[in-house]
N, C-alpha and C positions, 0 to 999 in steps of 0.2 A: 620328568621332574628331577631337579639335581639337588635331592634331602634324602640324606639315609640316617637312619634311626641307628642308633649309636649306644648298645648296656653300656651304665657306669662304669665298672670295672676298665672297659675297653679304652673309654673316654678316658678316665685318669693314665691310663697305662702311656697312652700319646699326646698328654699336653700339648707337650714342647712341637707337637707336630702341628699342629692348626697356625691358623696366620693373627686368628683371636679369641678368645673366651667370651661369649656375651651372656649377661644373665639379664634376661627381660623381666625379674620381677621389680617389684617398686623398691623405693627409694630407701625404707628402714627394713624392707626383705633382705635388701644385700648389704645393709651395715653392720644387722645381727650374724650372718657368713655366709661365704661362698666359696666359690671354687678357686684352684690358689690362681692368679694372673688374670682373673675375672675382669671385665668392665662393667657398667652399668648401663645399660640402654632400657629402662621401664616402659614395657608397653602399655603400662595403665601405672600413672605417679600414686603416692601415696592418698591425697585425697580423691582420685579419680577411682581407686582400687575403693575406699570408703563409701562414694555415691554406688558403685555397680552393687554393692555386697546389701548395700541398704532395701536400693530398687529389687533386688531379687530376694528379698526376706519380705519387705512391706506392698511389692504389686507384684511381678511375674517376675518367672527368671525369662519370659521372653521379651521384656520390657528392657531386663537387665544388660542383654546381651544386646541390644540394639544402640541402647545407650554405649556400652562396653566398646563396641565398634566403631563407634563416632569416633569415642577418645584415643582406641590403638591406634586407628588409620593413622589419624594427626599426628601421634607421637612417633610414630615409623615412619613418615615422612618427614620429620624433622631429625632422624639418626641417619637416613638418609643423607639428607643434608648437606648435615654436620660432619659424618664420619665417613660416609660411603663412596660420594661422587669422588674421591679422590684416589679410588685403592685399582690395584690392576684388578685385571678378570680372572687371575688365578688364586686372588684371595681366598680363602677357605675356612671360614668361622665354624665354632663349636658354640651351640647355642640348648640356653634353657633355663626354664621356669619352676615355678614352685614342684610341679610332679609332671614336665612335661606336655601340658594338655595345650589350651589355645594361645595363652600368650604366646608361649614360644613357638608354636606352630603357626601364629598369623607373621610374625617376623620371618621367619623363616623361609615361609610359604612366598614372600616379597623378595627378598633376598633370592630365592632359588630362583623365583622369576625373570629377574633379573640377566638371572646367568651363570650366577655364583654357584661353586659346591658347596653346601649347608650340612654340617653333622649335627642334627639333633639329639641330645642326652635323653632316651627312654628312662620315665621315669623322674627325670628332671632332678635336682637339690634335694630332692628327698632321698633318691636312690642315688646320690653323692652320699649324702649323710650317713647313710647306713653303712657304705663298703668305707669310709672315715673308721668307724663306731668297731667295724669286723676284723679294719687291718691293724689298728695299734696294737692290738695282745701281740699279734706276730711281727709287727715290727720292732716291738720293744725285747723279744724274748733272748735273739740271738746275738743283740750285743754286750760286748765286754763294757760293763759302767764301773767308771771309778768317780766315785762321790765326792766332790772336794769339801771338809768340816775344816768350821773356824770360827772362831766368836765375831760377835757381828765389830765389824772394822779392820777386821784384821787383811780384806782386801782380796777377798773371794772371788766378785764380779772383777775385779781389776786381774786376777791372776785366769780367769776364764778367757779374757779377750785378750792377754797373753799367750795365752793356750793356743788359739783360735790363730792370733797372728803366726806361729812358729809351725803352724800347719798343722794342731792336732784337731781329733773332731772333738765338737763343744755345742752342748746343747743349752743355751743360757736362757732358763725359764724366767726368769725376771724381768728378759728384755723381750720375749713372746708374751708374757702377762702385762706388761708397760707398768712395770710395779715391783718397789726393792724390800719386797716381803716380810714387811714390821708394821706396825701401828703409826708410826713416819711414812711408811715405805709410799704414799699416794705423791704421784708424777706429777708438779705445779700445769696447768692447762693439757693433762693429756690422761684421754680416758682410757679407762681397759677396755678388753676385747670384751665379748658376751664368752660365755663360756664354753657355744660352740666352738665360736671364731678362735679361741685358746686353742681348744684340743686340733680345729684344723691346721693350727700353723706349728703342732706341734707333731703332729701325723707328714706335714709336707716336710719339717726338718729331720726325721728318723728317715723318710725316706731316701732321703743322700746317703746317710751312714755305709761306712762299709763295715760288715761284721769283722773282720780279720784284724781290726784296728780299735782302741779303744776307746769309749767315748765320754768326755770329761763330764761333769752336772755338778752344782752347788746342790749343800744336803736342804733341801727349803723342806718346809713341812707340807702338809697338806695341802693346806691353802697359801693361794697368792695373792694377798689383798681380797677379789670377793670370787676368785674364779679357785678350782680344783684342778690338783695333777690330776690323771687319768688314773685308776685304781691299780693298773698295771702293770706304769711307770713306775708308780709308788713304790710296789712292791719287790721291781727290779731295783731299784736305790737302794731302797731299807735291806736287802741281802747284798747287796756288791760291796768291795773293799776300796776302803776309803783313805784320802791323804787327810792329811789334818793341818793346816796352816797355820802359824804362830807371828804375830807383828811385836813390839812393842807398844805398849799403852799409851804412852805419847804420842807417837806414829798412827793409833789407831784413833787418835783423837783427831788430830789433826788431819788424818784423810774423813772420816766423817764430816768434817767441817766444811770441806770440799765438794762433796758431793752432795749435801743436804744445803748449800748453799740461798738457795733459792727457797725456799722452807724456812730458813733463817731470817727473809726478807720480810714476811707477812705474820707477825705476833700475834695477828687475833688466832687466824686461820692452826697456827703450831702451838697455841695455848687451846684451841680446841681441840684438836687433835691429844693434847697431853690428857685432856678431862678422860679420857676412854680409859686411862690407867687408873682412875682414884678407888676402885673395886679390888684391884687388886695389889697396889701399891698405899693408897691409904689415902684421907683429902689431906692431911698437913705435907705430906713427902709430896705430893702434885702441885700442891699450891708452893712450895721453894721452887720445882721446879721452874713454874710458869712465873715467880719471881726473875728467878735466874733469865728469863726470855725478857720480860719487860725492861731489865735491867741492862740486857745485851750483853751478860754473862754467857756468852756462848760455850766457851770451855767446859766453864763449871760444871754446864749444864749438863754438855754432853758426857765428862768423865763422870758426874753422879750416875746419869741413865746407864751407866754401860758397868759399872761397880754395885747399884745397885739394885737395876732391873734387867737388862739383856744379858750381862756374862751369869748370875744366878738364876735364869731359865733357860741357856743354852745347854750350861754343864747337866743340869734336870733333867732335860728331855732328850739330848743327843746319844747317848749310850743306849736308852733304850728305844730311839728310833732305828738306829743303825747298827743294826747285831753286829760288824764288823768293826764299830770304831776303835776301840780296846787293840785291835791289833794295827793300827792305821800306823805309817811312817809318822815321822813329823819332818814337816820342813819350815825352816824361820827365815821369813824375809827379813832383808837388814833393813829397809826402810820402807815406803809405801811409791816410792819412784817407777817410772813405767819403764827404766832400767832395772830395777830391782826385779819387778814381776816379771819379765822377760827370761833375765838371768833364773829364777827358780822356774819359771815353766818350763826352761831348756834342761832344768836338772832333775826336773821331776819325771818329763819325759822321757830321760836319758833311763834312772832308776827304775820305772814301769819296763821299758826295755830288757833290763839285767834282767829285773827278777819274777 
């Protein structure tokens, strides 16, 4: 038989070596996570995993499985199909299901049949999950993090993929959370991850990291829109030494304007979104705001939000998030231009270098 059973660990250590990642579980199994470079081939869809689960709670599970079988058959025969008849014979998939049991074993089992070498994950997405869950403490522990702070506008995300471009490492959680980490911050037609899928894709970017090299992060707080950093992330940020970035206020208006563009479009949808502040901003201060929207006061609007609710809960909470801020550089971009953050990524880099 050409299947060998494959620990986790082992599995992750050789991605990059298989010809494909296949996850046979159903269709909202692997949109809540998987493994990173995964495909989806279900050997039972979402309502066929529904019928089996039902049959073997309300008649047998021997009922279950016979039904179960009708449906893998059919569905491996159409991944077949679809994916298989065209690959060489030296293809070599890495395969697996919820804890490794039948699904991915009837795949497999065809597959091997075939001809194919088959690496099965002992254990399956469970036993992914776990060695996820064991390696971020130690992937977060040995890098050197500098925290980039700056009042919201001042062009943080923009000075990160600055960063990223001049070659420095950058771990930009906002764009791993699909979320620019405010009560605006939700992405017009794009969901977030589940909050596994967060930490996996935050566990697969730590692991490029080289420790000898340092690695940039926005100072975000806890949460990102509805997901959480990892407690261990967290805690490596809130101790590392931070740069502090400075725009001017005009400049930070008018790159907000840009970026929230699309937010700007939809008045009902950014006047509900506003309602979430009236608790803690007041209803007369919400209700000018969402004047200011009906009115297509975009300016106004955005220099109130940022004078009188984002820059007085940034200065709040950031010193005492970040034991380090107090001591932080400052660096002031002269404008919000993706020459501008260029030119200070290259000086900021230069400056971590010296000193």
């Amino acid at each position: 038989m050409n299947i060998t059973r494959v620990p986790a660990p082992q599995a992750i250590a050789s991605l990059e070596g298989f010809s494909a990642i296949i996850d046979a579980r159903s269709e909202d199994e692997f949109a809540l996570d998987h493994m990173p470079g995964a495909v989806n081939w279900p050997t039972l869809r979402n309502e066929e995993r529904r019928i089996v689960g039902t049959t073997y709670k309300q008649i047998s599970a021997f009922e279950a499985r016979k039904r179960g079988a009708a449906m893998a058959a059919r569905n491996i025969a159409d991944h077949i199909d679809r994916h298989v008849l065209q690959v060489p014979k030296h293809w070599q998939p890495l395969v697996y299901c919820w804890r490794g049991g039948q699904r991915s074993n009837a795949l497999a089992l065809i597959l091997g049949q075939i001809g194919f070498k088959v690496s099965l994950v002992e254990g399956g997405y469970q036993a992914f999950r776990r060695a996820v869950i064991d390696d971020l403490p130690p992937l977060v522990a040995p890098l050197q993090w500098r925290v980039v702070c700056g009042n919201t506008g001042t062009g943080k995300t923009r000075l990160l993929q600055a960063l990223l471009a001049e070659g420095a490492q950058v771990l930009d959680l906002e764009a791993l959370a699909s979320h620019r980490a405010s009560v605006l911050g939700a992405i017009p037609g794009v969901a977030q991850p589940s909050q596994k899928h967060f930490e996996t894709r935050i566990w697969e970017r730590l692991r490029s990291f080289d420790p000898a090299r340092p690695v940039f992060v926005e100072s975000e707080s806890r949460k990102v829109g509805n997901v959480v950093v990892p407690d261990a992330l967290m805690q490596a940020m809130r101790a590392a030494r931070c740069v502090r970035l400075l725009l001017a206020e005009d400049e930070r208006v008018a790159l907000l304007l840009e970026d929230y563009a699309p937010l700007l479009q939809d008045a009902d949808f950014l006047c509900g979104r506003l309602d979430v502040l009236r608790e803690m901003r007041g209803k007369l201060t919400v209700q000018g705001w969402q004047e200011h929207v009906r009115a297509g006061r975009f300016d106004a609007l955005v220099r109130e939000l940022l004078q009188q609710h984002y820059d007085p809960g940034y200065e709040h909470s950031i010193g005492r998030s970040f034991s380090r801020y107090a001591q932080a550089p400052v660096h002031v971009a002269r404008d919000r231009s993706a020459d501008a953050m260029a030119d200070l990524a290259r000086r900021i880099m230069a400056s971590d270098e010296a000193g």
